[in-house]
Structures are given as structure tokens and as C-alpha cells.
Steps between C-alpha positions, in 0.01 A plus 500: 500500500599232242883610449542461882328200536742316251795694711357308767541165378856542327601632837725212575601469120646836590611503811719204390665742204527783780697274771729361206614870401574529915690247511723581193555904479689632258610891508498766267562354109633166598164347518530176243293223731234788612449566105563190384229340707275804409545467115405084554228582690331785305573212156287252752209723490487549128583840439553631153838598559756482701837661481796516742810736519340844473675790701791212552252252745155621416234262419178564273173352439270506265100461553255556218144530607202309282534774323702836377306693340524804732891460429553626824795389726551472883818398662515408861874516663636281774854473667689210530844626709603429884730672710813470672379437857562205767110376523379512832126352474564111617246380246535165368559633163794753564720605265723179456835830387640669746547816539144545218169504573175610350454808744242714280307278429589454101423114526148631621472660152625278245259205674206722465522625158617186394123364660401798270650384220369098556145645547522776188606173227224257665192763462629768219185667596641876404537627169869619378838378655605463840907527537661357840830684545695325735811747590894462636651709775266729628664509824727781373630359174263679283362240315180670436691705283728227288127345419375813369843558320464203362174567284293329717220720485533594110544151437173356643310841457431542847236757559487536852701328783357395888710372790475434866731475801322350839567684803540443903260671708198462279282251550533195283239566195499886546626714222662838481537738202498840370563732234784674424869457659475183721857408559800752496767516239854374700824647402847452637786723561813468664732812645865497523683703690851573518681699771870456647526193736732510800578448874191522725631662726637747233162616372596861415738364247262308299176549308238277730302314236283342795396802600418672086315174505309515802403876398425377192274191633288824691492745235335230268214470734341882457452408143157294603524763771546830407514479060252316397122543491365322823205369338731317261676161579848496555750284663887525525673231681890426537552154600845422473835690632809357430872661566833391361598432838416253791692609724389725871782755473507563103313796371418356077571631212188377324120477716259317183109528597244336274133539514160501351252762379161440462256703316130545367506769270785524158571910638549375820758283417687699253504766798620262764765383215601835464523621922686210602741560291538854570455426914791218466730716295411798710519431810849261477641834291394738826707265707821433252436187367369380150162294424410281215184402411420144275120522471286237329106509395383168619111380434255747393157614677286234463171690358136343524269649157218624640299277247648227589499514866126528479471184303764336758251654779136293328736154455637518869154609624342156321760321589465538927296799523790684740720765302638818592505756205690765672811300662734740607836475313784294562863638461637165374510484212482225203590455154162400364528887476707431162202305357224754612766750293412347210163393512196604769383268743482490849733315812309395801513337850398191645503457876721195672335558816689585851859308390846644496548826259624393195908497458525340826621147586207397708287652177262189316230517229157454648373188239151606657527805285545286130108476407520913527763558318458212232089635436622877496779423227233223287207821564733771333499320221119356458435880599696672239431297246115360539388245260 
């Protein structure tokens, strides 16, 4: 295939960008070199345009094809953020910060759309505009969102939007895709409860908050259990409990859990919302204590249009020939879900072959994988838009 023969021979081109965003992360919005270097590259290549600053840190390019005619208008979505982990990998090109790495694989992304990009201003051979959204803090800042607040997508007149994550455990040039929910929306919600702290050893003279907490802690669990449909996805997790006491003979006054619910379906978690709230308030009032709930909506479901999933499908299968259409879902969950919330398109994954799962020190982008991912981000575009 053409596309991935080129990918071929800018392999080191872009294996040299990839290393250089290793060795310098940058978290959430604070990523000025990352972007920086992205915005000098992308003028390099000779895109038509090439603004910085959108959704705080974002980066766009601009590709026109030979020509637009068909006025039609692709954008293709990379993310440029690290996170706050001690790398672990003992590669000569380790993150030169402490304390960041890239653990998912972001540099992986930016390098390959970037090769993309390169590829899309040297041949133009597609008719409309290409955009190359470069994005800020996806690791849980939301950036997806502040682009798409922003007028990104109004501004350019993006049609329809594509983007791609790799992923350990599939083999390095494999895809995997389907329609519909692929990731799970990921709230946050944190429970408060307040008893009457005391003596130990004095128990029946206080209000136990360990022990509304603990109850509490179970009693969430029979909502994936007992109150929601088993054939929909639901997980409740509490992750954290913290007292207002260290101390081995000190009952607290105060027991703070926080946690994480992950859905698939917008009833679902309106429901799930709605019972934990009842369930923490509940149960701590049954034992004579008081609970507060703080809960916050974090990224939405990341939703796949059928449409375009098919077209993502016919790219990835000319591309390497290996793509599974009917992935089962993921409950991470990602905030390219705010772009496909505006505009359809499709997300899909890339394998990085048998490494470390991704958020883990030992974790490191596969460069093996760049020709795959560069040719399936240049093909969405010479697909959607045929000369």
C-alpha cells in the first residue's frame, strides 16, 4: 500500500519526534515544549494553517487537498499529555522529569499523526480539508472539551472527527473497533459522613463513622448487583477512605470515601447518580449518623457512529488487513467522547503488542506500531475525501 510504504521510510523521522516527547512530558494543560515543537513542526511541512492556544494548549493544522470542491472536512485528533508517574522502562530515552512519564502512550500519538500530517501536505492527494487537532490534558483534565468549547469545530467546519488510542495485548498492527458505546462515561463522587467521635473503648457513646462507612462501602456494591440490568455495564468503585483521626484508640468524627462510577448507557448513570445517593444517606441515617454526597459528571460515553465505524473498519482493513469490528467495550473512558458529541466519527485501537498495560511505569510505546497508525490516520482522509 503506498501510504504505508512512505510510513516506512519516515520511520526514523518519527521515531526521533516520538522519543523527544518521552523524554520531555508535560501533564495535563501545561504542555508549552510538547506544542510548541508540534506547531514548528506541522509549519515545516507546509500546512495551510497553523494555530496554537485552542482549548488553553491545543494545537491545529490545516491541510487543503489539490482540491475542495467536495467542501468536505475531516479532522483527525491526537493527544499530547503525560502523566504523573516515576517511569520504570530503563530505555535510553526515559523521561529526563521525575516523577512524569509518558505512560499511555500520548507521545505514540502526536508522532504518528504528526507523520500524518508530513505525508497529507507532501501528496494533497484527497479532495477537501484535512484538520490535525492536537489536544491538552486528556489524562483527566478534560481538554477534549475546552477544544470543542473553544469553536474548534465551528471554526474549521469540521464534518466528521477520527481518533485512535494503541493498546497492550494486541498485536502490533492489529486494530480494534466497533459501533456504538466503546469507552464508559467516568464520574466522581465523594461521601461524607459525620457521626460522634470518641473513646474506642467507649463505642456505645459515639456514632461509629468507620463502621456507617464500611456498610456503606457494601451496600454500594448490590447496585451492579442487585439494581441494575445485568446485561448493562456498570461499575462502582470507592478508592479512598480517609478519617479525621490517626490515631488506634480514637473512634472519628468524620470517615470521607471517594470513588468512581463508570457507565455505558445516559439512564444508567442518572440511576446510579440517583441510588448512591439514596444508599449513602440511607444507610448512615439507619445507623445515626449523617451522609453527604458531592457528585461530579466526569467524561462522557465515548460513542462510535455506526457510519463511521464502518468507514474506520475499510481504512484499518487496507491499512494491515487485521481489525476487529466487534471489540468488546472498555470501561475507561476518554474525552474524545466530547468531540464525537459534536460531530460523528469514530475512535479506534491500535495494538502495542505484549508490553506493560498502559498507566503503568514499566508501560512504553511500541515505535514498531507508527507505519499503522500514521497510514490509518493519512487513509481516513484520502478515503473520505477521494480526489
Amino acid at each position: 500500500m503506498p501510504v504505508k510504504n512512505r510510513f516506512a521510510e519516515l520511520l526514523p523521522e518519527i521515531t526521533a519526534w516520538r522519543r523527544d516527547f518521552h523524554e520531555h512530558p508535560e501533564l495535563l494543560f501545561d504542555v508549552h515544549r510538547t506544542a510548541g515543537r508540534v506547531a514548528e513542526l506541522l509549519r515545516s511541512f507546509g500546512c495551510d494553517e497553523v494555530v496554537e492556544g485552542i482549548g488553553r494548549t491545543g494545537v491545529v493544522g490545516v491541510i487543503r487537498g489539490r482540491t475542495t470542491a467536495s467542501g468536505r472536512v475531516v479532522g483527525l485528533r491526537a493527544d499530547m499529555d503525560a502523566l504523573p508517574i516515576t517511569e520504570q522502562t530503563g530505555v535510553p530515552y526515559a523521561s529526563r522529569t521525575p516523577g512524569k512519564m509518558h505512560a499511555c502512550g500520548h507521545d505514540g500519538h502526536t508522532a504518528m499523526l504528526l507523520g500524518a500530517a508530513k505525508y497529507l501536505a507532501e501528496t494533497r492527494a484527497f479532495d477537501g480539508t484535512a484538520v490535525v487537532i492536537f489536544q491538552p490534558a486528556e489524562e483527566g483534565g478534560g481538554g477534549g472539551r475546552e477544544m470543542v468549547a473553544d469553536g474548534m469545530m465551528d471554526r474549521w467546519g469540521v464534518q466528521e472527527v477520527y481518533g485512535m488510542h494503541n493498546m497492550p495485548g494486541i498485536p502490533v498492527g492489529q486494530f480494534a473497533i466497533r459501533p456504538g458505546a466503546i469507552m464508559a462515561a467516568a464520574d466522581q463522587f465523594e461521601i461524607v459522613v459525620t457521626g460522634k467521635g470518641g473513646h474506642a473503648a467507649k463505642p456505645h457513646d459515639c456514632i461509629d463513622t468507620t463502621l456507617v462507612a464500611a456498610q456503606i462501602i457494601v451496600a454500594l456494591q448490590t447496585i451492579a448487583s442487585r439494581n441494575v440490568d445485568p446485561m448493562k455495564q456498570v461499575v462502582v468503585s470507592v478508592c479512598t477512605v480517609q478519617t479525621d483521626s490517626t490515631a488506634h484508640n480514637v473512634i472519628p468524627q468524620v470517615v470521607r470515601m471517594k470513588g468512581t462510577v463508570r457507565t455505558m448507557d445516559a439512564r444508567v448513570q442518572d440511576f446510579v447518580e440517583e441510588r448512591i445517593a439514596r444508599i449513602a444517606e440511607g444507610t448512615a441515617l439507619a445507623l445515626g449518623a449523617q451522609a453527604e454526597l458531592h457528585y461530579q459528571r466526569g467524561y462522557p460515553v465515548t460513542v462510535n457512529a455506526p457510519e463511521q465505524t464502518g468507514f474506520a473498519v475499510e481504512v484499518a482493513r487496507a491499512v494491515s488487513g487485521r481489525v476487529d469490528a466487534d471489540t468488546p467495550p472498555l470501561m475507561g473512558a476518554e474525552d474524545f467522547s466530547f468531540m464525537l458529541n459534536e460531530r460523528p466519527g469514530a475512535y479506534i485501537f491500535l495494538g502495542n503488542g505484549d508490553t506493560a498495560m498502559v498507566h503503568h511505569p514499566a508501560y512504553n510505546f511500541d515505535d514498531n506500531a507508527i507505519p499503522f497508525g500514521a497510514s490509518w490516520y493519512a487513509g481516513m482522509v484520502e478515503a473520505r475525501m477521494p480526489v
